[in-house]
C-alpha positions as CSV (number, residue, x, y, z in Angstrom):
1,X,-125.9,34.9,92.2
2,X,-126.5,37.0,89.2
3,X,-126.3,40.6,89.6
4,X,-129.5,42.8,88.6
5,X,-129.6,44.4,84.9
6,X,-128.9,47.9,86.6
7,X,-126.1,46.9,88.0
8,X,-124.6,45.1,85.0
9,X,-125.8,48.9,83.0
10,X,-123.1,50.7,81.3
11,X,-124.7,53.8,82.5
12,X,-121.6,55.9,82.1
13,X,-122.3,55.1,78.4
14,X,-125.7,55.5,77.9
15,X,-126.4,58.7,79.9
16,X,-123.1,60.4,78.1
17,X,-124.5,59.8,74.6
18,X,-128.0,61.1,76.0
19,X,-126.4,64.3,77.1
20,X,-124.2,64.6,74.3
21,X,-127.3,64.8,71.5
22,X,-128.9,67.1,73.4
23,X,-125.8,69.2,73.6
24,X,-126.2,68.9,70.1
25,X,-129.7,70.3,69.7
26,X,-128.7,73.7,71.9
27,X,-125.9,73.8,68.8
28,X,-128.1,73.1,65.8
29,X,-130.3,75.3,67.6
30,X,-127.8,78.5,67.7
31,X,-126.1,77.3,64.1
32,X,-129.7,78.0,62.6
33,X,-130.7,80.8,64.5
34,X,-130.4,83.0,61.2
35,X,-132.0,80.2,58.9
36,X,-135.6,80.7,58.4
37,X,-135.4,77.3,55.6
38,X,-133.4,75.1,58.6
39,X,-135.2,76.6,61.7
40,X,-136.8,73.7,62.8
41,X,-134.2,71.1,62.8
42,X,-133.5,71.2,66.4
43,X,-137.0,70.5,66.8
44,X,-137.0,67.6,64.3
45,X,-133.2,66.6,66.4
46,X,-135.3,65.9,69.4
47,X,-137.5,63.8,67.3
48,X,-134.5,62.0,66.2
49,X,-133.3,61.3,69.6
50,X,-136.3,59.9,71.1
51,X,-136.4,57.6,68.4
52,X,-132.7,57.0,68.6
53,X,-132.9,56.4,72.6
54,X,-135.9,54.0,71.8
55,X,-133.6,52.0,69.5
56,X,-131.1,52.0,71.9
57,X,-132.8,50.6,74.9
58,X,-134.0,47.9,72.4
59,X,-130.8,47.0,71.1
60,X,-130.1,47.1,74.9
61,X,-132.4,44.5,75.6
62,X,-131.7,41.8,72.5
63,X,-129.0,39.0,73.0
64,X,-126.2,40.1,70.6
65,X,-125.8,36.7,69.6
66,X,-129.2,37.0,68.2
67,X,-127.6,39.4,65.6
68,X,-125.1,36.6,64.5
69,X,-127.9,34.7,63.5
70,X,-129.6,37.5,61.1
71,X,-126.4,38.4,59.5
72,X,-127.0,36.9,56.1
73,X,-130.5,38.7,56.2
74,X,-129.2,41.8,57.1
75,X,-126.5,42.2,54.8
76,X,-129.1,41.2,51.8
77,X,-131.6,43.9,53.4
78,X,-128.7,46.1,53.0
79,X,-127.6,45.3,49.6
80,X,-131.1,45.9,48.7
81,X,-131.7,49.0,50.1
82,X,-128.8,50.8,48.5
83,X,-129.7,48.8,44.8
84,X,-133.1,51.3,45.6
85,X,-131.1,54.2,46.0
86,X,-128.8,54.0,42.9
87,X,-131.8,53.3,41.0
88,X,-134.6,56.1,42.0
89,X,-132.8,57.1,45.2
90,X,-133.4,61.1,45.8
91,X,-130.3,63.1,44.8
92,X,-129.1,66.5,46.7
93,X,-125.6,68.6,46.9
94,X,-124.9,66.6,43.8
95,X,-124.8,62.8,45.3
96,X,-127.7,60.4,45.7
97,X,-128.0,58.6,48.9
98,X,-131.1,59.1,50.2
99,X,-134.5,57.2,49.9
100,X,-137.7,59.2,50.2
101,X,-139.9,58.3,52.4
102,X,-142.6,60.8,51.5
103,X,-143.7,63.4,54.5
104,X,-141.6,61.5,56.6
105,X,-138.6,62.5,54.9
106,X,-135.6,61.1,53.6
107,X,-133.7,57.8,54.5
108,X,-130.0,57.2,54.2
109,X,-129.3,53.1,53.9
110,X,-125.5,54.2,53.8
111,X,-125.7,55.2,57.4
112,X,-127.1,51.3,58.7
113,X,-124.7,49.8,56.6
114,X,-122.3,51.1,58.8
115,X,-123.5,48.9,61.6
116,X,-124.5,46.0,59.5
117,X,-121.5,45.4,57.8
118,X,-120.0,45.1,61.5
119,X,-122.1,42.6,62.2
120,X,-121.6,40.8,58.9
121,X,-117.5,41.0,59.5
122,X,-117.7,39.9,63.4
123,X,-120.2,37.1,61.8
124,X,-117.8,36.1,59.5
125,X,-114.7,36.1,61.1
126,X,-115.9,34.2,64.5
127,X,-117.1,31.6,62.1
128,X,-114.0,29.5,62.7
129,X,-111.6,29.6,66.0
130,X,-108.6,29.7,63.4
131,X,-109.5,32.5,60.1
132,X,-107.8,31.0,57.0
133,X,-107.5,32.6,53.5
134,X,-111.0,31.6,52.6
135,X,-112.7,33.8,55.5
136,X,-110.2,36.6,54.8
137,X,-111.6,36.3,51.3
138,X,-114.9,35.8,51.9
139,X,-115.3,38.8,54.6
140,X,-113.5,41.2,51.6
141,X,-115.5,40.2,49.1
142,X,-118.4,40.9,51.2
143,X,-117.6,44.6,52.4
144,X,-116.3,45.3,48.7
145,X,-120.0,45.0,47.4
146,X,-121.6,47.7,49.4
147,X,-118.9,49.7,50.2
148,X,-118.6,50.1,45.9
149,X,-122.4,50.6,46.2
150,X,-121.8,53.5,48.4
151,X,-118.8,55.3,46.7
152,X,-120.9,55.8,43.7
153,X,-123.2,57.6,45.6
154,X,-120.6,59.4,45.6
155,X,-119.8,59.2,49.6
156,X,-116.3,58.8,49.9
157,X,-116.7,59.7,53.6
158,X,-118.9,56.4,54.6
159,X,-117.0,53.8,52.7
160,X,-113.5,54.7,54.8
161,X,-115.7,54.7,57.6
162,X,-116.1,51.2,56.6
163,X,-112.9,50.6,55.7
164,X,-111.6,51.2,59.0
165,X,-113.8,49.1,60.6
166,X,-113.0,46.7,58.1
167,X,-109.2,47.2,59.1
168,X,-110.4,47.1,62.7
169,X,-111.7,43.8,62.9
170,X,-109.5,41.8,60.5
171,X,-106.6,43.0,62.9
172,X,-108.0,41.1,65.7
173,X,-109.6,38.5,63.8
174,X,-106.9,37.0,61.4
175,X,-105.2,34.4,63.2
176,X,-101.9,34.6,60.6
177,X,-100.7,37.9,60.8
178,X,-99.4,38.0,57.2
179,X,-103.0,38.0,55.8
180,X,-103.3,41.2,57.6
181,X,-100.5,42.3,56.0
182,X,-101.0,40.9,52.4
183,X,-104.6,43.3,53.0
184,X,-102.4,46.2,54.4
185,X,-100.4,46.1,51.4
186,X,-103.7,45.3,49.1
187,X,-105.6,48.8,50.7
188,X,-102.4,50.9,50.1
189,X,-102.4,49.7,46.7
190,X,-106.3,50.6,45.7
191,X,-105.8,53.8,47.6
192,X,-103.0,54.9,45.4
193,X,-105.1,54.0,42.8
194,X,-108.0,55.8,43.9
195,X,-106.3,58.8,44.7
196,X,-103.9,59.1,41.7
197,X,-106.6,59.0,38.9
198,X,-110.0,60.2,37.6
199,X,-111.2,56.6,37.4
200,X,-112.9,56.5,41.2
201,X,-113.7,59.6,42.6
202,X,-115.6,62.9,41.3
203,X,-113.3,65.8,40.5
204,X,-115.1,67.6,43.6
205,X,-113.9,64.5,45.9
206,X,-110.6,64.6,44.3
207,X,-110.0,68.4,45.1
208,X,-110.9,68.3,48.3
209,X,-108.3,65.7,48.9
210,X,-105.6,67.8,47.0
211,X,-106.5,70.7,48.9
212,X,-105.6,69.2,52.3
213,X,-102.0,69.1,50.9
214,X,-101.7,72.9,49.2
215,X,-104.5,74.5,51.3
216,X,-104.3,77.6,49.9
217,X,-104.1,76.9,46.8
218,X,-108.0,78.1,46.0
219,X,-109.0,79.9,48.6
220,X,-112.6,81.0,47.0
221,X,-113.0,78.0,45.4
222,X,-112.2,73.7,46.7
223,X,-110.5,75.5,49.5
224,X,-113.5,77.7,50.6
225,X,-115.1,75.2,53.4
226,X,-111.9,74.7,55.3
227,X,-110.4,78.2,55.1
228,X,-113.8,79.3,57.1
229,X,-113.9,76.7,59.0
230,X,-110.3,77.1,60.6
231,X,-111.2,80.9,60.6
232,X,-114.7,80.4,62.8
233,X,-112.7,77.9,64.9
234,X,-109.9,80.4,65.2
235,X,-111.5,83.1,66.2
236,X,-113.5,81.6,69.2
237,X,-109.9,82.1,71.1
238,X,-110.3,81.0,74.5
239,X,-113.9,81.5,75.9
240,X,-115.5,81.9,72.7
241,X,-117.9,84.6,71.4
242,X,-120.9,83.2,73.2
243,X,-123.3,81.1,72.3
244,X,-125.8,82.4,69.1
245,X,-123.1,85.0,68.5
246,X,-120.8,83.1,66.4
247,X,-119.6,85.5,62.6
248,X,-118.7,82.7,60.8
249,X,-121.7,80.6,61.0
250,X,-124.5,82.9,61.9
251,X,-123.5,84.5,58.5
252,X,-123.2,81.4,56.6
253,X,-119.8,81.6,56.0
254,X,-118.9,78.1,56.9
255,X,-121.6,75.7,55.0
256,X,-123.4,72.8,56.7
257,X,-122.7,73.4,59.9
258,X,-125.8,72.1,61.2
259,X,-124.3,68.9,59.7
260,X,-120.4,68.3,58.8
261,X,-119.1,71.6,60.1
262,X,-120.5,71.4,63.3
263,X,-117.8,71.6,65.6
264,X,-117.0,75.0,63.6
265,X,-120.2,75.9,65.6
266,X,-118.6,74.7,69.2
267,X,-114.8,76.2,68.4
268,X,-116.8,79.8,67.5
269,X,-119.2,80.0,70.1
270,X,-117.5,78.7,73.1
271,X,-113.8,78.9,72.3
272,X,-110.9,76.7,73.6
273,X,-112.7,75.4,76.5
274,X,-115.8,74.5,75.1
275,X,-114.4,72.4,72.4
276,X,-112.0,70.9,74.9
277,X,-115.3,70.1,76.7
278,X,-116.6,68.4,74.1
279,X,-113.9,66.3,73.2
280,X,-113.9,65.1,76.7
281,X,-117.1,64.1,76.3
282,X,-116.4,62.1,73.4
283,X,-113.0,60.5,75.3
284,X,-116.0,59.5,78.3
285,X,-118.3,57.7,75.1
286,X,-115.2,56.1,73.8
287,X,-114.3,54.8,77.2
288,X,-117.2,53.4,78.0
289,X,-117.5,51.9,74.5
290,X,-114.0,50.4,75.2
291,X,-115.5,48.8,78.0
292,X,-118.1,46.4,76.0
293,X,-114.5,45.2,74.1
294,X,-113.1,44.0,77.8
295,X,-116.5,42.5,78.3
296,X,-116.9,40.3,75.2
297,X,-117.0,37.0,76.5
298,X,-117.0,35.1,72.9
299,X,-114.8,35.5,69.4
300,X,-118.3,37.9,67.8
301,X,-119.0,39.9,70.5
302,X,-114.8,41.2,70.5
303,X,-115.4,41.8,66.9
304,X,-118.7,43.7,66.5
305,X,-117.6,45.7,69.7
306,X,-113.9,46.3,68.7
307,X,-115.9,47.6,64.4
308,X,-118.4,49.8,66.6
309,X,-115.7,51.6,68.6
310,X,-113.6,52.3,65.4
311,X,-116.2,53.5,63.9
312,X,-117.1,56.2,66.2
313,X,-113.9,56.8,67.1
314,X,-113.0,57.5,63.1
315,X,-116.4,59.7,62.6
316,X,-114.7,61.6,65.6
317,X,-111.5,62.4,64.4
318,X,-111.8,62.9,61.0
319,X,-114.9,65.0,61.3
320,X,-113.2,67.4,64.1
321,X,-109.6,66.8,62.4
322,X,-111.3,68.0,59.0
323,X,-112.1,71.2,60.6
324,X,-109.5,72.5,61.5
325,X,-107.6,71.3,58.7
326,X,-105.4,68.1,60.4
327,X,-107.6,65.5,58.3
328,X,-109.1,65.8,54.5
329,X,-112.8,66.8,54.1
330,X,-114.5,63.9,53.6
331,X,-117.7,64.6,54.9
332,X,-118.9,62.6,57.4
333,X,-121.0,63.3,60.3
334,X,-120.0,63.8,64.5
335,X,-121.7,61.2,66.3
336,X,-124.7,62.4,68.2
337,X,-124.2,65.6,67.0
338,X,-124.8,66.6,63.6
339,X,-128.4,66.8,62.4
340,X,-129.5,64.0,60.3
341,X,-132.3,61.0,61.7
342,X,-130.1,57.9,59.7
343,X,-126.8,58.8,61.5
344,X,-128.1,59.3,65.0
345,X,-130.5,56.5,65.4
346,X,-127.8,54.1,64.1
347,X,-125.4,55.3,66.3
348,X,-127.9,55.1,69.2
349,X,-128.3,51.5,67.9
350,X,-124.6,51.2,67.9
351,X,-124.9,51.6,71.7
352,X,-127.5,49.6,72.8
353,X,-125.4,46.7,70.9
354,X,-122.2,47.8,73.2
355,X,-124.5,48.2,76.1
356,X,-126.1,44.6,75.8
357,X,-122.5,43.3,75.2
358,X,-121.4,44.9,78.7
359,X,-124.0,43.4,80.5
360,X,-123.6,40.0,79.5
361,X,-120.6,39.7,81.3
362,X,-122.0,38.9,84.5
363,X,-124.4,37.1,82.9
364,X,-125.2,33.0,84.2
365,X,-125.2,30.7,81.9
366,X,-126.3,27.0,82.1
């Protein structure tokens, strides 16, 4: 007999990234304290969430193999939606990603391309039981169109985001493990490439990459964001200043840390143990996320779980690594916790995916 949907729940993931984004609002809250221009965000955060936990518990309820089905449609949605924004998209900090949506606000396609193009990749991959040079092709030739879209944004930060998951899911999808490695050896190439000339990536992108390796080479200048940011995290010590009485950021020494630099926030204001805290939080998501991968009961849902993992798992470590000075800035976004409506509601969506994949388990068929 088949067990009730509450019992099949992953409710260890859903109520953790619940409490986690309201975690975040009591920190966008005390980040902006000071900020007469971004004292509302927290309120516009809840906003967000509501919406987010909405999407969620729909994603929840739809059959993922439903999403296999709309992949084609998706990824042309996709493709069309960043076309808009390189065209008339609305440009601020120097990049243009956003679409406006008028009083609404802004929209940021970049952030559910993330989750398409997992979709797309599982699609593609599970097409066959054995993946042979022409999926391998075919699945890079149809990341490398939006995630080129995306870099000229510029946002370097979203298209590794991609191509980890990209990495991700070809690992477990290529039957032969030489394609894998012919792609391995293909990456490292382009990313020398990219890295080693002024062809790809904006001067500012390039210097904040160099800087990782001599970071005090310009302190007041591509160095600025991480020296304060190491600095604020430093000086929270062990128990931290105490919440709303955090230097660094109440005195906007450290930029965006409503956004990128929000764990600068946490390390400040609550120290060693409330960081720790927070990381455990994120190991308890992750778990629970790893727990839709053991549950995929076909070749797609292995796939799109094993691209939505990576992906928060990478927007975890390279956004806390980046801020205290392990990872390069790149500029991406903690999950559930950095202000911003695209990111959170598409991670949201990201778990109700994993959270329908979990429960279909246990799931009779006939």
């Amino acid at each position: 007999m088949e067990r009730p949907w509450y019992r099949r729940f992953n409710w260890l993931l859903a109520v953790s990234v619940i409490g986690l984004s309201l975690f975040g609002v009591l920190i966008i809250h005390s980040a902006n304290l000071h900020n007469l221009d971004a004292s509302s965000e927290w309120r516009k955060q809840l906003v967000y969430i509501a919406i987010g936990t909405g999407a969620m518990a729909w994603f929840a309820s739809v059959d993922y193999r439903r999403w296999r089905r709309w992949a084609l449609h998706l990824y042309i949605a996709n493709l069309v939606m960043l076309g808009i924004v390189m065209a008339s998209g609305h440009a601020a900090l120097g990049a243009q990603r956003w679409i406006s949506l008028g009083p609404l606000g802004t929209f940021q396609p970049s952030e559910p391309a993330k989750l398409i193009l997992a979709i797309v990749i599982a699609s593609l991959l599970a097409s066959s039981t054995a993946s042979g040079p022409r999926d391998f092709a075919l699945t890079v030739l149809a990341v490398a169109l939006p995630a080129g879209l995306i870099l000229k944004q510029p946002d370097l930060g979203t298209t590794l985001v991609i191509l980890a998951m990209l990495s991700a899911q070809l690992f477990f999808g290529l039957t032969k493990p030489w394609y894998f490695a012919v792609y391995a050896a293909g990456s490292a190439a382009v990313a020398a490439f990219v890295v080693g000339t002024n062809v790809i990536l904006k001067p500012f992108q390039r210097s904040r990459l160099l800087i990782f390796l001599h970071p005090n080479s310009d302190l007041r200048g591509a160095g600025w964001n991480l020296n304060q940011s190491k600095i604020a995290v430093g000086s929270g010590e062990l128990f931290g200043k105490g919440l709303n009485h955090g230097t660094q950021t109440q005195l906007d020494f450290v930029p965006e840390h409503s956004r990128d630099f929000i764990f600068t926030v946490v390390g400040e204001e609550l120290g060693y143990l409330g960081s720790l805290g927070l990381v455990t939080m994120y190991g308890l998501v992750l778990f629970g996320a790893l727990r839709a991968v053991f549950a995929a009961r076909d070749r797609f849902a292995l796939l799109l779980s094993v691209g939505i993992v990576t992906m928060l798992a990478f927007h975890v470590t390279v956004n806390i690594g980046m801020t205290v000075g392990i990872m390069p800035i790149t500029g991406i976004p903690l999950p559930f916790m950095s202000y911003g409506g695209s990111a959170i509601i598409t991670d949201f969506a990201a778990i109700g995916l994993l959270l329908n994949i979990s429960m279909q388990r246990d799931k009779l068929v006939f």
